[in-house]
DOVO-497141 format. One record per atom (N, C-alpha, C, CB): atom name; residue number from 1; residue in three letters; x, y, z. Coordinates in nm, 4 decimals. Glycine has a CB too. Layout:
BEGIN
<node atom="CA" n="NUM" res="ala" x="X" y="Y" z="Z"/>
...
This chain:
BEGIN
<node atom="N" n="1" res="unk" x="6.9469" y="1.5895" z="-5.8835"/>
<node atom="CA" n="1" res="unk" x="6.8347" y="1.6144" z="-5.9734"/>
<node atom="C" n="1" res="unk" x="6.7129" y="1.5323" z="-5.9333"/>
<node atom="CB" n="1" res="unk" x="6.8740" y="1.5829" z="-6.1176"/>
<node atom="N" n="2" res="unk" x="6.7455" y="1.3834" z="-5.9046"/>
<node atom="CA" n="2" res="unk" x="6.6258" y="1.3271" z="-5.8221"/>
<node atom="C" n="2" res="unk" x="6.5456" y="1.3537" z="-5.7388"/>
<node atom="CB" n="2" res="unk" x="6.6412" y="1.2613" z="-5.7755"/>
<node atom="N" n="3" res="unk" x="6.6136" y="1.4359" z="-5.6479"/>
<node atom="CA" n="3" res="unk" x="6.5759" y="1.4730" z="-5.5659"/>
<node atom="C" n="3" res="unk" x="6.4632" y="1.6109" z="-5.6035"/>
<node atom="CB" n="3" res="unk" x="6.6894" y="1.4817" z="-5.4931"/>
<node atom="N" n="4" res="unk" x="6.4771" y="1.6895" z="-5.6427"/>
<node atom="CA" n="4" res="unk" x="6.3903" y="1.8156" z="-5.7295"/>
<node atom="C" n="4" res="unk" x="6.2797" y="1.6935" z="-5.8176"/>
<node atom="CB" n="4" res="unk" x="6.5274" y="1.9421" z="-5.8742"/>
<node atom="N" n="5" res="unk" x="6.2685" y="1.6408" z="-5.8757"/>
<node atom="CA" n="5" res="unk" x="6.1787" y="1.5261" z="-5.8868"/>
<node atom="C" n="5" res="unk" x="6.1328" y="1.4946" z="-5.8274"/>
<node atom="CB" n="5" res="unk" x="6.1942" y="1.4440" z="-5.9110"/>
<node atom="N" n="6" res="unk" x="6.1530" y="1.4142" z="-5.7334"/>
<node atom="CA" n="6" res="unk" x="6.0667" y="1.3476" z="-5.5989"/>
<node atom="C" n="6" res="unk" x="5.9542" y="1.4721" z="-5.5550"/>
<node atom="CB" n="6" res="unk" x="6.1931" y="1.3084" z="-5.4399"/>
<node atom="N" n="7" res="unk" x="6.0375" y="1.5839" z="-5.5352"/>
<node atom="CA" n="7" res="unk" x="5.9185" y="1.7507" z="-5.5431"/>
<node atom="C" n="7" res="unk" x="5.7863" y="1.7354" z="-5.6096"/>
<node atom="CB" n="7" res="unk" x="5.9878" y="1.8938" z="-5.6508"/>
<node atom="N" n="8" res="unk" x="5.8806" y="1.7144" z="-5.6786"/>
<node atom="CA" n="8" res="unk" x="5.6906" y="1.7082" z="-5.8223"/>
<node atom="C" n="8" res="unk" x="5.5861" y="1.6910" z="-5.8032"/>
<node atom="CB" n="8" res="unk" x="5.6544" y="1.6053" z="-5.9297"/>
<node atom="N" n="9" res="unk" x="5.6034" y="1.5889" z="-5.7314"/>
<node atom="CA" n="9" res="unk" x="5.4330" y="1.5168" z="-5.6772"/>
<node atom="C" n="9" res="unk" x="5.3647" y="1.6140" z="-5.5975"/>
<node atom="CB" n="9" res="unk" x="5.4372" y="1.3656" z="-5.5644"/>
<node atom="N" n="10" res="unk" x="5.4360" y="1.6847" z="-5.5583"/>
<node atom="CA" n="10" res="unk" x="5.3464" y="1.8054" z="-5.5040"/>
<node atom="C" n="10" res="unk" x="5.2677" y="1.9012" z="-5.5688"/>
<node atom="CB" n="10" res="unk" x="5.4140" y="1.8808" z="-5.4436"/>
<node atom="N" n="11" res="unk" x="5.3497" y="1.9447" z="-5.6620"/>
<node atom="CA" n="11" res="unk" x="5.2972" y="2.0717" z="-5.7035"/>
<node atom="C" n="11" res="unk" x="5.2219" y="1.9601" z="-5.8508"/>
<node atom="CB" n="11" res="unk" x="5.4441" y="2.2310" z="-5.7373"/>
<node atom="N" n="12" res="unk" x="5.2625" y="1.8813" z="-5.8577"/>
<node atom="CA" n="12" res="unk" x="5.1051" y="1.8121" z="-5.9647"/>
<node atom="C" n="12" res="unk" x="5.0128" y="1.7715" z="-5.9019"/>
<node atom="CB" n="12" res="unk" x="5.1163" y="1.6796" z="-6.0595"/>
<node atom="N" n="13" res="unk" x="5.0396" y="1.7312" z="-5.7750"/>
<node atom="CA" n="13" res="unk" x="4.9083" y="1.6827" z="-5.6981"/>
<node atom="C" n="13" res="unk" x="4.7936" y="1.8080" z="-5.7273"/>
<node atom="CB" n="13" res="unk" x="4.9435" y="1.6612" z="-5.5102"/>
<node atom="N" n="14" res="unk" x="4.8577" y="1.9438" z="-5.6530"/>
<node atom="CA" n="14" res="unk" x="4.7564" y="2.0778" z="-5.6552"/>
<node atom="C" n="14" res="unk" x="4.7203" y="2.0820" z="-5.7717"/>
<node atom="CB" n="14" res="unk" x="4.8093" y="2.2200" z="-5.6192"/>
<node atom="N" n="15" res="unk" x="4.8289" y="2.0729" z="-5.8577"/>
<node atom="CA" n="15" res="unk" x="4.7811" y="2.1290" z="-6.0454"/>
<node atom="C" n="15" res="unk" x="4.6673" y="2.0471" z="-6.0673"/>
<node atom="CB" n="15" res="unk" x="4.9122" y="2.0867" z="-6.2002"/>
<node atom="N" n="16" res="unk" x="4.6775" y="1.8796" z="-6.0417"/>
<node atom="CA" n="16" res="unk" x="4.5319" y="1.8625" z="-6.0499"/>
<node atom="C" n="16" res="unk" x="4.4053" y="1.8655" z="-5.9838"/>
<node atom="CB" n="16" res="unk" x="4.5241" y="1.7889" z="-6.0751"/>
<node atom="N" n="17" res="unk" x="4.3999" y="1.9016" z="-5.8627"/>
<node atom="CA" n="17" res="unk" x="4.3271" y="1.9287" z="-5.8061"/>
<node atom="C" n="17" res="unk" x="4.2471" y="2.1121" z="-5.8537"/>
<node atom="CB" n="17" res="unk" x="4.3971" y="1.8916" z="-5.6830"/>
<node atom="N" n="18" res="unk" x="4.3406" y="2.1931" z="-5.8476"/>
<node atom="CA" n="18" res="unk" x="4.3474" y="2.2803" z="-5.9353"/>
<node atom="C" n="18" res="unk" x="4.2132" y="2.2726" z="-6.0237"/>
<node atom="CB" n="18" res="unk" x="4.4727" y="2.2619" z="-6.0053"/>
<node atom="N" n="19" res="unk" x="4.2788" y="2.2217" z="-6.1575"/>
<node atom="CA" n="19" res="unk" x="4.2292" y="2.1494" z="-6.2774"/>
<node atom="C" n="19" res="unk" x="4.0700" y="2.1412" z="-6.2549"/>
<node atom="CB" n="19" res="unk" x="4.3022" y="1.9950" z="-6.2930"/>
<node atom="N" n="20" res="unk" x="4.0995" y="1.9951" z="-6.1679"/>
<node atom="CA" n="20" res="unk" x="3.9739" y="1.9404" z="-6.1650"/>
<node atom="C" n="20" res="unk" x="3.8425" y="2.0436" z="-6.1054"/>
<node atom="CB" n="20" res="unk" x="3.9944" y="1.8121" z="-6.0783"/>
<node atom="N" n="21" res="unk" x="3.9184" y="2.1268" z="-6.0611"/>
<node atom="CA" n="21" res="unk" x="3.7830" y="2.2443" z="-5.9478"/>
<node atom="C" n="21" res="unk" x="3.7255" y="2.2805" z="-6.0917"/>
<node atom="CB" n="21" res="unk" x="3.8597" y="2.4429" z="-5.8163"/>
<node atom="N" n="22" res="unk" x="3.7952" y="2.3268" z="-6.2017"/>
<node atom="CA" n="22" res="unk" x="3.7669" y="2.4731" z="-6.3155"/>
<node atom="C" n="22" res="unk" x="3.7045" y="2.3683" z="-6.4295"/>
<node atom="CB" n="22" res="unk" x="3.9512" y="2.5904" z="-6.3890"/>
<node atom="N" n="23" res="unk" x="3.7404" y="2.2211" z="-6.4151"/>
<node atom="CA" n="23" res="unk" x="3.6691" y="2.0999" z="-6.4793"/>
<node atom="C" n="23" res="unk" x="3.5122" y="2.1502" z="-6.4413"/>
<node atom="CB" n="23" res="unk" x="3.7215" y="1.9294" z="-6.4047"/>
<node atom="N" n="24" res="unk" x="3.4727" y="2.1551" z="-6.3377"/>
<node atom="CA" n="24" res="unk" x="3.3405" y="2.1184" z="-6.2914"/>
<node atom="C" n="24" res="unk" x="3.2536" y="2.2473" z="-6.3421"/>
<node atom="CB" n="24" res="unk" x="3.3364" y="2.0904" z="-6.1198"/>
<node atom="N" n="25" res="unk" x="3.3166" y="2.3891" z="-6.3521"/>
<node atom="CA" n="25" res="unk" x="3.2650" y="2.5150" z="-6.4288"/>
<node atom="C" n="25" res="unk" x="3.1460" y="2.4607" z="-6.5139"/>
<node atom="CB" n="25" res="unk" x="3.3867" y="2.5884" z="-6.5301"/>
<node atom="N" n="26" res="unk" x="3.0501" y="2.5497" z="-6.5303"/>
<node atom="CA" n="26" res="unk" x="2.8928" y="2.5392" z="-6.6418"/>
<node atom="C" n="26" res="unk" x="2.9784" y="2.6613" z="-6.7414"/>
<node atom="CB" n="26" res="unk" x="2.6718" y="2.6141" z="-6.5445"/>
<node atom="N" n="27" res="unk" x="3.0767" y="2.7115" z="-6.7461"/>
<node atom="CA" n="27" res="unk" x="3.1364" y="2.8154" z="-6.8506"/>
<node atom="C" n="27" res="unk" x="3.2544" y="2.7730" z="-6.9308"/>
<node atom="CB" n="27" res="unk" x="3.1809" y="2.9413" z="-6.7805"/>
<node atom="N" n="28" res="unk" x="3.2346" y="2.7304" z="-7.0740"/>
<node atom="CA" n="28" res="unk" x="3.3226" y="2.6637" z="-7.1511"/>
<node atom="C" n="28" res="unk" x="3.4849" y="2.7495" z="-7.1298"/>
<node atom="CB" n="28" res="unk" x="3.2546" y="2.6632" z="-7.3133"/>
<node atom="N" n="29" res="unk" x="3.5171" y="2.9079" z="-7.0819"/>
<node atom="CA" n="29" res="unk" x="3.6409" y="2.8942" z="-7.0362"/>
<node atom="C" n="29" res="unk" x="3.7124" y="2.8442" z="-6.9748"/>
<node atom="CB" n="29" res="unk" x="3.6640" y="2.9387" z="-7.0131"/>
<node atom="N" n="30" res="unk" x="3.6298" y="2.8718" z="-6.8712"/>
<node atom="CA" n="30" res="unk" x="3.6716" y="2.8296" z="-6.7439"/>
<node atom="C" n="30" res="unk" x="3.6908" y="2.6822" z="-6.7761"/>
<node atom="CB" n="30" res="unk" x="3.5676" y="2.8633" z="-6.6229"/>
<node atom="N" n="31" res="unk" x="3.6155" y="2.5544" z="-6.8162"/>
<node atom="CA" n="31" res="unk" x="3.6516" y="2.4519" z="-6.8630"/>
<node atom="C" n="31" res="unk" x="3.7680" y="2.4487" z="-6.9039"/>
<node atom="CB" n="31" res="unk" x="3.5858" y="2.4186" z="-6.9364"/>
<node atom="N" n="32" res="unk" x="3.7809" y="2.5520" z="-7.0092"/>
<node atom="CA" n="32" res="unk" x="3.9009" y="2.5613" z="-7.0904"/>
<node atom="C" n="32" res="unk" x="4.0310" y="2.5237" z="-7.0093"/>
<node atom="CB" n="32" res="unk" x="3.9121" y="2.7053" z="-7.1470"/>
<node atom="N" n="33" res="unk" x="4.0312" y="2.5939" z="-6.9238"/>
<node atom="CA" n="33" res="unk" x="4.1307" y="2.6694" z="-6.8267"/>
<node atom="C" n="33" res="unk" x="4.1574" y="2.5355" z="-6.7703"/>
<node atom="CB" n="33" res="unk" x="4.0721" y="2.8024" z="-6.7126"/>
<node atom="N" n="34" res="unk" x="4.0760" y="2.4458" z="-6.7074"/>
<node atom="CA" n="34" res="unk" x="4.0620" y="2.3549" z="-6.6455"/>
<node atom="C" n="34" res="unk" x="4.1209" y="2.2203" z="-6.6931"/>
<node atom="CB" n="34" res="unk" x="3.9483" y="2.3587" z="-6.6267"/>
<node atom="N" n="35" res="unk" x="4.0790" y="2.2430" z="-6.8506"/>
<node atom="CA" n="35" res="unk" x="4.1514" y="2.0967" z="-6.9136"/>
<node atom="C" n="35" res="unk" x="4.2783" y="2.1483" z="-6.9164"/>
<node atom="CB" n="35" res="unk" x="4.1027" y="2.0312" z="-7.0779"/>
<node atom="N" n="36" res="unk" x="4.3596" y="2.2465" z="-6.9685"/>
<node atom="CA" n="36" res="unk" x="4.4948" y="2.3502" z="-6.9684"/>
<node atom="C" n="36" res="unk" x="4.5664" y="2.2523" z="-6.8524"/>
<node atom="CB" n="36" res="unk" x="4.4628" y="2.5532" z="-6.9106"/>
<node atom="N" n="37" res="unk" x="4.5171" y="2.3218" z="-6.7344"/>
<node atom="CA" n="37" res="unk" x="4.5585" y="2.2826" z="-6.6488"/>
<node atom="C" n="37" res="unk" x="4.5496" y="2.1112" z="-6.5887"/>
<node atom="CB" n="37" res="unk" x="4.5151" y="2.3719" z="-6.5893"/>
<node atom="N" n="38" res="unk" x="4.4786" y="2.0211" z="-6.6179"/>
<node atom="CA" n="38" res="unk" x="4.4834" y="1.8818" z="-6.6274"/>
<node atom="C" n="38" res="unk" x="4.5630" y="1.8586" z="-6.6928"/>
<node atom="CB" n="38" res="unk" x="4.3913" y="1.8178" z="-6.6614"/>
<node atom="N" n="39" res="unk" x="4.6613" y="1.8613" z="-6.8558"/>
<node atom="CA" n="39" res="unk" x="4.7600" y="1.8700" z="-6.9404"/>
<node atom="C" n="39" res="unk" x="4.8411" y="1.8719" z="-6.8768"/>
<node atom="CB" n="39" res="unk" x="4.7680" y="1.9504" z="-7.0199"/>
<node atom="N" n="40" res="unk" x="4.8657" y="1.9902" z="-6.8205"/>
<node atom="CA" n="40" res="unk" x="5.0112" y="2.0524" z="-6.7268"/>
<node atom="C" n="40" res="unk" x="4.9875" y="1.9544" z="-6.6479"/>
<node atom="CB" n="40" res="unk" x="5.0244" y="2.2205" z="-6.6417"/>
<node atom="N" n="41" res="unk" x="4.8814" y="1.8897" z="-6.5409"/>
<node atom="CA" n="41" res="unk" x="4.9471" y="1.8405" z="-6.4218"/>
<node atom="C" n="41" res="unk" x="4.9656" y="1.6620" z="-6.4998"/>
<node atom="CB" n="41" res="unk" x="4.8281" y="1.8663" z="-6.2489"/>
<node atom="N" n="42" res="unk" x="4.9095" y="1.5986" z="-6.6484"/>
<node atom="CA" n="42" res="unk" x="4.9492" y="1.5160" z="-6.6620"/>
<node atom="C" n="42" res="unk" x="5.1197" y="1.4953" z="-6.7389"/>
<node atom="CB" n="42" res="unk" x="4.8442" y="1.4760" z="-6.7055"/>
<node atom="N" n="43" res="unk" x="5.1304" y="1.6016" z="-6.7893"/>
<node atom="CA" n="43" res="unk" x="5.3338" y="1.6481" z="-6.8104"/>
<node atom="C" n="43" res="unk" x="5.3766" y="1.5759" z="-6.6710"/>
<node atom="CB" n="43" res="unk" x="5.3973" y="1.8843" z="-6.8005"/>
<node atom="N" n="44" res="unk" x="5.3569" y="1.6988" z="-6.5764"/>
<node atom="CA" n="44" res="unk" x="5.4418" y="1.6591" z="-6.4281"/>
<node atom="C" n="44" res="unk" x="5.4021" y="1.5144" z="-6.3947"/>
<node atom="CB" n="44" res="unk" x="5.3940" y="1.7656" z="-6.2811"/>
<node atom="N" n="45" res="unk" x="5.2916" y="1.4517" z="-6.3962"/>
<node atom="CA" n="45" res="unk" x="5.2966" y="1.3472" z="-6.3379"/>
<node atom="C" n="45" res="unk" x="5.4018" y="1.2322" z="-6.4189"/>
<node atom="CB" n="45" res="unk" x="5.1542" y="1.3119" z="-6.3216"/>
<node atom="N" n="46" res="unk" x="5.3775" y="1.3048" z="-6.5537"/>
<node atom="CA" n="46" res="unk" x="5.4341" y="1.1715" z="-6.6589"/>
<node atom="C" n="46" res="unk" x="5.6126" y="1.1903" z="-6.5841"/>
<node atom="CB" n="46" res="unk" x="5.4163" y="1.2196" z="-6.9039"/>
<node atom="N" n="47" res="unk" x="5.6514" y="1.3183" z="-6.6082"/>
<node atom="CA" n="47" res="unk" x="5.7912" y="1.3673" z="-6.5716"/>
<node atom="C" n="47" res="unk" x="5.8206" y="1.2441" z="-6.4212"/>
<node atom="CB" n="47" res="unk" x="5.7855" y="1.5780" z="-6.5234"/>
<node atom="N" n="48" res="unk" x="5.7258" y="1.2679" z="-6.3487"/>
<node atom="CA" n="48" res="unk" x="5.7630" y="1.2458" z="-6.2409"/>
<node atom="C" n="48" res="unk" x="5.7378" y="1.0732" z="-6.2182"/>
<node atom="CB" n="48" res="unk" x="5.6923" y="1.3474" z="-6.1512"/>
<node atom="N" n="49" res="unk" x="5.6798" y="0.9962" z="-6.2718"/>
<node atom="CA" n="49" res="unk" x="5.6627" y="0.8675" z="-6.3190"/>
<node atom="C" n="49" res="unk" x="5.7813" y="0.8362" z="-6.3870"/>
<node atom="CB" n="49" res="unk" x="5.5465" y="0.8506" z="-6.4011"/>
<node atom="N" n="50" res="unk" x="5.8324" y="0.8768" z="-6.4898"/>
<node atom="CA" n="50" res="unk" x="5.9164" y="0.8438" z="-6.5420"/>
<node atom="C" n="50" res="unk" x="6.1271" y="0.8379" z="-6.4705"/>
<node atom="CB" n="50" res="unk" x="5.8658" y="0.9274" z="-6.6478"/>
<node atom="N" n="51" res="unk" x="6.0856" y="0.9283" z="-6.4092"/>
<node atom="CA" n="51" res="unk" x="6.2088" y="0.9322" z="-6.3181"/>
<node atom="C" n="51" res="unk" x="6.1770" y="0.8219" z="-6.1882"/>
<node atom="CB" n="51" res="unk" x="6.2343" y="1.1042" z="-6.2580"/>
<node atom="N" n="52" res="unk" x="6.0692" y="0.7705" z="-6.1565"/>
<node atom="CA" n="52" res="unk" x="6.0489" y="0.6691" z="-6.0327"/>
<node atom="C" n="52" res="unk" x="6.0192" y="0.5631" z="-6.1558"/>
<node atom="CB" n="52" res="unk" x="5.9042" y="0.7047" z="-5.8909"/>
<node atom="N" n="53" res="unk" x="5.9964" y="0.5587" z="-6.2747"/>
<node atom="CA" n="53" res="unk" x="5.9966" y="0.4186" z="-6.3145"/>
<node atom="C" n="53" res="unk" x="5.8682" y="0.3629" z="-6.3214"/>
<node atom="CB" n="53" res="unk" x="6.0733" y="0.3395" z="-6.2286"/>
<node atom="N" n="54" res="unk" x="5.7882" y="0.4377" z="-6.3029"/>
<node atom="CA" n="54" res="unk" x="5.6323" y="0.4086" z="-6.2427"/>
<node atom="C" n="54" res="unk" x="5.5524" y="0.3943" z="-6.3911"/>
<node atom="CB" n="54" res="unk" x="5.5569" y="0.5625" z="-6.1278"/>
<node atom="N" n="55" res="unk" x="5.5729" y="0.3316" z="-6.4647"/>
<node atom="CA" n="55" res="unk" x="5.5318" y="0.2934" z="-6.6131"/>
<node atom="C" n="55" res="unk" x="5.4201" y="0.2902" z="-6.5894"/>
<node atom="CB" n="55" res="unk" x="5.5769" y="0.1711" z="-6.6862"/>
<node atom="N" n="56" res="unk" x="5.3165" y="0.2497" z="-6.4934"/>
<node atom="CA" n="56" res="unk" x="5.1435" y="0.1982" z="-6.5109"/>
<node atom="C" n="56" res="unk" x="5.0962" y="0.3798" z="-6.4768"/>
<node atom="CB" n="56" res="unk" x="5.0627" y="0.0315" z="-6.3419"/>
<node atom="N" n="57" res="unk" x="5.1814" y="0.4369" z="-6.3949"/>
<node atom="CA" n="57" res="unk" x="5.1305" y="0.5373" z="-6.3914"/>
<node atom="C" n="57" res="unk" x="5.1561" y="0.6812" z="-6.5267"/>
<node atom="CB" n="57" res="unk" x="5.1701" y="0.5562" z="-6.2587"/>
<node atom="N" n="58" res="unk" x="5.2715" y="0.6577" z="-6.5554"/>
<node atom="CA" n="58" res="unk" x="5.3224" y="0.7059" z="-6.6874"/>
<node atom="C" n="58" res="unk" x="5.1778" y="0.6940" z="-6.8200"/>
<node atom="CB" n="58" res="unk" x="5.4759" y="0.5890" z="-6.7278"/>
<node atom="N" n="59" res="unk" x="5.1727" y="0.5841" z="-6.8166"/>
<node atom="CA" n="59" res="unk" x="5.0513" y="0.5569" z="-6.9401"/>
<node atom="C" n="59" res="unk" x="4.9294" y="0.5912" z="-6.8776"/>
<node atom="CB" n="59" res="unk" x="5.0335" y="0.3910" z="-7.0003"/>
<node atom="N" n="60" res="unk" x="4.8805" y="0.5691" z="-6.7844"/>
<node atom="CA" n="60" res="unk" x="4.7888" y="0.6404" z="-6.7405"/>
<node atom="C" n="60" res="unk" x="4.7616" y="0.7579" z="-6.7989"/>
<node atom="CB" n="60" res="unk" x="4.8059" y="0.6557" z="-6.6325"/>
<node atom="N" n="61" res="unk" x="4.8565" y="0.8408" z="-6.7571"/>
<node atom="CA" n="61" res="unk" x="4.8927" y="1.0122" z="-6.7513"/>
<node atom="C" n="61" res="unk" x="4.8453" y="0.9788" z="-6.8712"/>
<node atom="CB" n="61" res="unk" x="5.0576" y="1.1038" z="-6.7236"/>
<node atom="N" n="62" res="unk" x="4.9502" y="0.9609" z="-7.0086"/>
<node atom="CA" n="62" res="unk" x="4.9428" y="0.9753" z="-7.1550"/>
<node atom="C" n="62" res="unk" x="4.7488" y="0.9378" z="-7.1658"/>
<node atom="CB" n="62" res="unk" x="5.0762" y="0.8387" z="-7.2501"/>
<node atom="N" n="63" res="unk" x="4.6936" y="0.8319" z="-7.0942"/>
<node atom="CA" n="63" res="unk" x="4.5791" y="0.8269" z="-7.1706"/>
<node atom="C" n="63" res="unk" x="4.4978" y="0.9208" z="-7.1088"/>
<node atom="CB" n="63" res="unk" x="4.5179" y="0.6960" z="-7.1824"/>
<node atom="N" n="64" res="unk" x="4.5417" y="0.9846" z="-6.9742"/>
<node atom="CA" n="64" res="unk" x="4.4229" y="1.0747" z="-6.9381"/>
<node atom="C" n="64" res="unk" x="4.4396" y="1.2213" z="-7.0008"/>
<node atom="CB" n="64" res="unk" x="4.4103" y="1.0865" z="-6.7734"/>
<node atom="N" n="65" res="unk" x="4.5602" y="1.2236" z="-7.0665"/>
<node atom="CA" n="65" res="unk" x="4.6268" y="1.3163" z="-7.1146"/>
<node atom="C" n="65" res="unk" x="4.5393" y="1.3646" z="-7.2370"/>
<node atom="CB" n="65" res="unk" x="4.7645" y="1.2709" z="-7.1417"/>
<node atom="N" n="66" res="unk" x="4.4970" y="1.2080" z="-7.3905"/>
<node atom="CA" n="66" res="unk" x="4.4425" y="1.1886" z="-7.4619"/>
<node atom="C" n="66" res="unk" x="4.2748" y="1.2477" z="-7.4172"/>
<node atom="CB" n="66" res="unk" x="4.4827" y="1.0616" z="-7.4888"/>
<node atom="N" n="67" res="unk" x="4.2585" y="1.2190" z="-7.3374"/>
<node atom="CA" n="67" res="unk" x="4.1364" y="1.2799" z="-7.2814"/>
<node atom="C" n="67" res="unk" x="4.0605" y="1.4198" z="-7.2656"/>
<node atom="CB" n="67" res="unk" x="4.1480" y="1.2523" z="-7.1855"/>
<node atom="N" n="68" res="unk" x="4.2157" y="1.4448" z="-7.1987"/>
<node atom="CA" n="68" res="unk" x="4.2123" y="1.6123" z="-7.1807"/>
<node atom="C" n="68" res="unk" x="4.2156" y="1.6996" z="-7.2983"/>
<node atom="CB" n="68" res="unk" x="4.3326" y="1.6621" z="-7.1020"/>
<node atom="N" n="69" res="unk" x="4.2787" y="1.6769" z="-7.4366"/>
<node atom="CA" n="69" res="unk" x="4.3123" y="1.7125" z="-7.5310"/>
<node atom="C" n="69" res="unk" x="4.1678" y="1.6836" z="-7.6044"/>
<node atom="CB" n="69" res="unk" x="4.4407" y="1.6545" z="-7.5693"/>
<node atom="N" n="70" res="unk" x="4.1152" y="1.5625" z="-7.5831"/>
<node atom="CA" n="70" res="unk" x="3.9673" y="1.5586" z="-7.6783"/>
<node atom="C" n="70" res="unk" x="3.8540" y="1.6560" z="-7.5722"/>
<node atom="CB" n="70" res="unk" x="3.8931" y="1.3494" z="-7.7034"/>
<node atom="N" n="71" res="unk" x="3.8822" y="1.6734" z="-7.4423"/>
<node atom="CA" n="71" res="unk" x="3.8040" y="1.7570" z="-7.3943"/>
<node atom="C" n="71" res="unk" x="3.8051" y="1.8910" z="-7.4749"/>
<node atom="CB" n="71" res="unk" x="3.8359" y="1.7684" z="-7.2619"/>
<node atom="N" n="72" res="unk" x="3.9754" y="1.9377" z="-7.4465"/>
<node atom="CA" n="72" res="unk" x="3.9575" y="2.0828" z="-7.5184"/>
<node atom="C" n="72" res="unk" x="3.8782" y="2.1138" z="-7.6302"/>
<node atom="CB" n="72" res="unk" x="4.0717" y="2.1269" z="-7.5626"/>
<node atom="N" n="73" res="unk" x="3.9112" y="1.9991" z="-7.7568"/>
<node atom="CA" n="73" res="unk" x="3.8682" y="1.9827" z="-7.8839"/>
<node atom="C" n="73" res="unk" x="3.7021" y="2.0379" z="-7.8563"/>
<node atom="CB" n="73" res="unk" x="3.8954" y="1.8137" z="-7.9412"/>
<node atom="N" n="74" res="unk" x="3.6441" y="1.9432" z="-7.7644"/>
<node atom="CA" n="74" res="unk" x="3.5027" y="1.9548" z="-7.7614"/>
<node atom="C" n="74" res="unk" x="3.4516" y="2.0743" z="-7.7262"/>
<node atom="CB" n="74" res="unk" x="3.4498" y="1.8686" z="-7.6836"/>
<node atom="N" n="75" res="unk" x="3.5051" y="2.1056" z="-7.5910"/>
<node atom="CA" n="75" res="unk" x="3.4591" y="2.2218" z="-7.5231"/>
<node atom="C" n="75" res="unk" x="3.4926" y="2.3287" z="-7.6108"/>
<node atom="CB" n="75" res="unk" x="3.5166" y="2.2402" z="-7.3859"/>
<node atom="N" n="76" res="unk" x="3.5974" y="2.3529" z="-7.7316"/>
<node atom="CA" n="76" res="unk" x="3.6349" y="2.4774" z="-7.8436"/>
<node atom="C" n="76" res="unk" x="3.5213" y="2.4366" z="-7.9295"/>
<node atom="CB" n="76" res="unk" x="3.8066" y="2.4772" z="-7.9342"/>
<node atom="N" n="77" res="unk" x="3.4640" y="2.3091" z="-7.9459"/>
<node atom="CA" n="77" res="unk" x="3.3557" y="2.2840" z="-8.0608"/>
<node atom="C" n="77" res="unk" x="3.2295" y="2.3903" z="-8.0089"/>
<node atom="CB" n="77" res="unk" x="3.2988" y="2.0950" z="-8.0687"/>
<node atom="N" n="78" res="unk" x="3.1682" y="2.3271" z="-7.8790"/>
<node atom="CA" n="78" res="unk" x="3.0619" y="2.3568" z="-7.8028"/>
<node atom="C" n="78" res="unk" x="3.0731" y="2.5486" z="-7.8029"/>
<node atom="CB" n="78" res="unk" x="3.0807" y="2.2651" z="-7.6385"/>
<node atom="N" n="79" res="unk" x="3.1659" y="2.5860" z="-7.7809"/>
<node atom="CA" n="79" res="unk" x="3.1720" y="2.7329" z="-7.7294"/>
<node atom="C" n="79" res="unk" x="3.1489" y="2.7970" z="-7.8479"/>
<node atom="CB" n="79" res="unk" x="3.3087" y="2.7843" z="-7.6580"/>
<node atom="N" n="80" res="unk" x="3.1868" y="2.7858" z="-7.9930"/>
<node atom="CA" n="80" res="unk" x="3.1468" y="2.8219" z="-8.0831"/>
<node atom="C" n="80" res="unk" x="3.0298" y="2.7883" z="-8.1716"/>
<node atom="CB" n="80" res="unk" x="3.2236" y="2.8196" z="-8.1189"/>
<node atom="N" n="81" res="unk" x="2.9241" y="2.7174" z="-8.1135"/>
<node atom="CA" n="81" res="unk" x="2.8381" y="2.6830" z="-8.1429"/>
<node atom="C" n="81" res="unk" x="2.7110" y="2.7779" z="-8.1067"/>
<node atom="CB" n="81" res="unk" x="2.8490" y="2.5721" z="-8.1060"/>
C-alpha cells in the first residue's frame, strides 16, 4: 500500500500545477474550477504527507487548504455580485 502512496506525489504535483494555471483565469469559473482543483491536490498532498510522516507539510496542506475554501467562498461572493 506504501508503495501506491509514494505514487501520489505525482499526480498531486500536476493537480496543483493544474489548479494553479485555472487560479490565474480573469473568469470567476474558471477560478472556480481552479480552487476545486487546489482542494483535491491539497487531500493528496495531506494523504501523502501523512503516510511519509511529513507533519510540517501535512499542516501546510490543511492551511493552504483553509485558503482555498475562503477563495471559493469569495470568488461564489464576487460572481454573484
Amino acid at each position: 500500500m506504501s508503495e501506491y502512496i509514494d505514487l501520489l506525489q505525482w499526480p498531486a504535483m500536476a493537480v496543483t500545477l493544474f489548479g494553479a494555471y485555472w487560479l490565474a483565469s480573469g473568469r470567476p469559473e474558471r477560478r472556480m474550477f481552479g480552487f476545486w482543483m487546489m482542494v483535491l491536490s491539497n487531500l493528496m498532498w495531506i494523504a501523502w504527507g501523512w503516510s511519509d510522516e511529513a507533519w510540517a507539510l501535512v499542516l501546510l496542506q490543511v492551511g493552504l487548504m483553509a485558503l482555498n475554501v475562503r477563495g471559493i467562498l469569495k470568488n461564489e461572493h464576487e460572481a454573484h455580485r
